[in-house]
N, C-alpha and C positions, 0 to 999 in steps of 0.2 A: 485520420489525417494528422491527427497530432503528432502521433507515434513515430511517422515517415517523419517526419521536422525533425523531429529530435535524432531519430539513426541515422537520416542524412549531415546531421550534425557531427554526431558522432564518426560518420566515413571519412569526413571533410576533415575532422582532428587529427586523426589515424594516419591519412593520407598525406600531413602536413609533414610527417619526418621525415618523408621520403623527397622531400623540395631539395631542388639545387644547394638554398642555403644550409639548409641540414647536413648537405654530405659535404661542402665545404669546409665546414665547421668541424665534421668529425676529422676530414681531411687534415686536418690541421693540429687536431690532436695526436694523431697519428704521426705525426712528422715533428710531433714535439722529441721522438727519439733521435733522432738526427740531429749529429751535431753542423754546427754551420763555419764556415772559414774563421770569423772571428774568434773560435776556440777553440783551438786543435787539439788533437790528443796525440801525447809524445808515448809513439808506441818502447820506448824506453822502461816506461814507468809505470805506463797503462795497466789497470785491473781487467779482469774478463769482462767483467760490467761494464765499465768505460770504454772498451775496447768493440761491445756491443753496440755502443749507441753511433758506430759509424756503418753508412748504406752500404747491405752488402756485406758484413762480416756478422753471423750469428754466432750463435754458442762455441758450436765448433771449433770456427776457422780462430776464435777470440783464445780461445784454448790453448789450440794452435801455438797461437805469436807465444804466448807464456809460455806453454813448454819449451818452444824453441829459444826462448830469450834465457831458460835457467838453465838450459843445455850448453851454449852455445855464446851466452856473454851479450854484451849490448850489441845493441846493430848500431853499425858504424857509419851507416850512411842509408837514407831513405828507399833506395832501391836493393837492399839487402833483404826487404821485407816479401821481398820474391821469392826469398829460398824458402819461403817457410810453405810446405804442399799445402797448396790449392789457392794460391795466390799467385796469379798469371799476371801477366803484361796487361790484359784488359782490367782487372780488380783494380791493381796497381795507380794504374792512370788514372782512374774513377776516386781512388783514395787520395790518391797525392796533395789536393790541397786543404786535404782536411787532417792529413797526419805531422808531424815534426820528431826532432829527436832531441 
């Protein structure tokens, strides 16, 4: 009988990281990559890295803007960031008020 105490014990810990508050928490770790309105990132000047930590642009697409930016010069206005393939009208919109120039 003891033994049951103590592994029900043990289940009962186990089972505790899977609580609402657990996943909130990591939730939230998770979204510590995202930047928020108050600090935009001027895709002007942006690194790959910075350019990562907005929703929606990985490795890639972050590449991407660099390449296209050493190509091709500064972008001259926020909606120029469309020419760059794979950034549609929907990314766009979703970006806009987290980017500047």
């Amino acid at each position: 009988m003891k033994y049951l105490s103590i592994l029900l014990v043990i289940l009962t810990l186990g089972f505790g990281f899977n609580s609402p508050a657990f996943a909130k928490a990591n939730k939230a770790n998770n979204k510590a990559k995202v930047v928020n309105k108050a600090e935009k990132v001027n895709i002007n000047t942006a690194t790959v890295e910075e350019l990562t930590k907005l929703k929606g642009i990985g490795q890639k697409k972050a590449k991407a803007i660099v390449e296209f930016r050493k190509k091709n010069g500064k972008f001259k206005k926020l909606e120029d960031l469309m020419l760059v393939k794979g950034i549609g009208k929907k990314t766009f919109a979703k970006l806009k008020p987290f980017i500047t120039l």
